[in-house]
N, C-alpha and C positions, 0 to 999 in steps of 0.2 A: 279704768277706761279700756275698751278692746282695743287691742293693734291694729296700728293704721295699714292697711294695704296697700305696700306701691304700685304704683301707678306703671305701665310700661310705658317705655320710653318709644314718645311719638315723634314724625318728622314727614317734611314736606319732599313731593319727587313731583315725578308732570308725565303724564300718559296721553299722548295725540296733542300735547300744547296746555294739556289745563292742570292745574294745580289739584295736585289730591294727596293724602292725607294718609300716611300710613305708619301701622305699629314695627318694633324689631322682630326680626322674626318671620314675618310674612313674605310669602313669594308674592311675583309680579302677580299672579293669576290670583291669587288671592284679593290683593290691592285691587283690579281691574275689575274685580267680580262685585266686590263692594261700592262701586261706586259704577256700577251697570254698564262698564264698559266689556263689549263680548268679545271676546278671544273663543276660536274654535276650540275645542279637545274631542278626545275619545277616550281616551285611556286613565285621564284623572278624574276620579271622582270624589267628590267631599265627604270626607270620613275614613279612605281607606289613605296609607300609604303611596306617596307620590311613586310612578312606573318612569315617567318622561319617553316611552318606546314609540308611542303615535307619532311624535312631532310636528304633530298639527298645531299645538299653541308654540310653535316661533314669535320671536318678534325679535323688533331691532332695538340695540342701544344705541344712542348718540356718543360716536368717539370709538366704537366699536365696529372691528371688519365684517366679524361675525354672527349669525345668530345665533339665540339664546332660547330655552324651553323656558317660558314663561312659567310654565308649574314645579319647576326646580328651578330657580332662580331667584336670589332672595333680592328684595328691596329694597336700596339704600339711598343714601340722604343725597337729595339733587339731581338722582340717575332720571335719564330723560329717555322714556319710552315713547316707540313707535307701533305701534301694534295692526295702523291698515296703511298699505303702501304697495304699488303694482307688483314689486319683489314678492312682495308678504305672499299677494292675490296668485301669482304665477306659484308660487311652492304651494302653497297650501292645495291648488289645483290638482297638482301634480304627484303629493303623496296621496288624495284622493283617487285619482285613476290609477295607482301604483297598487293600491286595494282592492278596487273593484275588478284590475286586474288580473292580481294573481289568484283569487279562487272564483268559487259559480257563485255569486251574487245575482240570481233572478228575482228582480224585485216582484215579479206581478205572481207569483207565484210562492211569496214568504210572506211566513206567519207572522211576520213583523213588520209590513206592508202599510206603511206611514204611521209606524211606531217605532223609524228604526234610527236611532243618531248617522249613523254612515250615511245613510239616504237622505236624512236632513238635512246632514251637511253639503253635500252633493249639490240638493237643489238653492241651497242659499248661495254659494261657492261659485254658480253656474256650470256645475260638468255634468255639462248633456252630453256627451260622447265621450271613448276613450281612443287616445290616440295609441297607448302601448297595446304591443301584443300580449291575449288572452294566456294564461297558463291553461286553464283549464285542468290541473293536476285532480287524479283521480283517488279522493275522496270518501269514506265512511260515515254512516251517519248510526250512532250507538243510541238506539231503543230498547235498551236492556230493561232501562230503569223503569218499574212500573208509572210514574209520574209523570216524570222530564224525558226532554229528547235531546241530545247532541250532534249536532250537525257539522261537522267542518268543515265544511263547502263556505258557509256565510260567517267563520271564525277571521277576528281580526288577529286574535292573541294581542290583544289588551289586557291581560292579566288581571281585569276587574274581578272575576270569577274566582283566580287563584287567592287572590288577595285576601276576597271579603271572607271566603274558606277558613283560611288562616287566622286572619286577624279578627274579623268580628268570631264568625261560629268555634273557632279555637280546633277545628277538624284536619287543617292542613288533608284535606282527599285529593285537591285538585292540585296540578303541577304544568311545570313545560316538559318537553320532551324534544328530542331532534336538533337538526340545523338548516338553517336557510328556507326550503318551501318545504322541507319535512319538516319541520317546526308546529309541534301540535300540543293541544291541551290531552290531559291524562289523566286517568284516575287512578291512587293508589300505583304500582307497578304496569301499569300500562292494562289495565285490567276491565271490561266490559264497567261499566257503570254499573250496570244490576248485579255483578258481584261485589261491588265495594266491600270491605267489615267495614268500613271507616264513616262513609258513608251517613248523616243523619236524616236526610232527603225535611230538608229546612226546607230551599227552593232559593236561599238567598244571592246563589249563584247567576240562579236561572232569571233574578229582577234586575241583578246589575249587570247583565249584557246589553249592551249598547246597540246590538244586531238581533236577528234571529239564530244563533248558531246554538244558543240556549233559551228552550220554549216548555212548555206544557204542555202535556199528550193531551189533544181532546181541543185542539186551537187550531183553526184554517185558515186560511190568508186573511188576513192584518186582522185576526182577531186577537194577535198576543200582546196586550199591555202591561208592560215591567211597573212595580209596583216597590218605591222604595223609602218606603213610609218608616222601617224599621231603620237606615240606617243611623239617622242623626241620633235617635237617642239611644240606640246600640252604644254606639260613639263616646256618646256622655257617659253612659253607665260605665264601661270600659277606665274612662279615665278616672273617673270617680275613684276605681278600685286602687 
């Protein structure tokens, strides 16, 4: 007879009041996503390595002061989730205009022009205006690369980019750099894009940004749609090995 395969061990928790069903192992975001309940993100995506830097998937536990990144936060037996709640509404607001205001995000003018999660989120969220002041920091945009373009004006540094580099394509080119609003993506040693060695110009960077700060040369306003067909079975084959 072949060996039986255990089973992982399941249990019950409650997300906005209702009973759902979840494995060991799993974060809240995980659980809420299986069961169509939508929590904001940016910075998590399925298949790479959890960041938690966005902090847009907050939410609350019952019995707890504080909040919790719902995509680093695992799931346990009875924890009672709150995930929309005026609190929730007013921060998630507010890291939103925290973004839009520390670089140049012109939407009517980006290649990502209702294809972009930031702006998504924005208008699902309701932040039609920003009440902080603009940095407006002065900014580089690296078209070295015959391909891709890099912009860091519409850069959130959600490290999707660094990540999938790393982890799926096995290139580690991409990196962080700096601190606080000099805080920037990099290639190799700080080095033009179009000199990479490292370099395999896949593009898989350029599909899991969330914004336009990583587009295709030859793409005009909202023509750029991220395309990320490759990562889930990336993913599998990955683990497979």
């Amino acid at each position: 007879m072949p060996p039986t395969i255990p089973t992982p061990h399941s249990f019950t928790l409650t997300i906005d009041g209702q009973d759902v069903t979840a494995t060991v192992g799993q974060s809240i975001l995980q659980v809420a996503n299986e069961h169509h309940v939508e929590i904001p993100t940016l910075c998590y995506l399925d298949g790479l390595s959890v960041w938690g830097g966005c902090r847009l998937c907050m939410v609350q536990i019952v019995g707890q002061a504080r909040l919790v990144a719902a995509c680093a936060t695992a799931a346990t037996e009875d924890m009672q989730v709150v995930t929309q709640s005026p609190q929730l509404h007013d921060y998630r607001q507010t890291i939103l205009q925290m973004l839009f205001a520390e670089r140049n995000h012109i939407c009517s003018i980006c290649v990502a022009n209702g294809h972009c999660e930031l702006q998504s989120w924005g208008q699902k969220l309701g932040v039609d205006h920003i009440d902080l002041p603009y940095r407006y920091p002065d900014l580089d945009v690296d078209s070295s690369h015959p391909r891709f373009r890099l912009d860091h004006n519409r850069c959130i540094l959600c490290t999707r980019c660094v990540r999938v580099c790393d982890e799926i394509e096995g290139a580690h080119t991409l990196d962080v750099m700096g601190r606080g609003i000099q805080n920037m993506i990099i290639h190799d040693l700080n080095e033009p894009w179009g000199d990479s060695t490292t370099c395999t110009s896949c593009g898989k960077c350029v599909h899991v940004c969330p914004t336009g700060a990583l587009s295709e040369k030859g793409t005009s306003v909202a023509e750029m749609v991220k395309r990320r067909q490759f990562l889930p079975y990336l993913t599998v084959m990955r683990e497979a090995k």
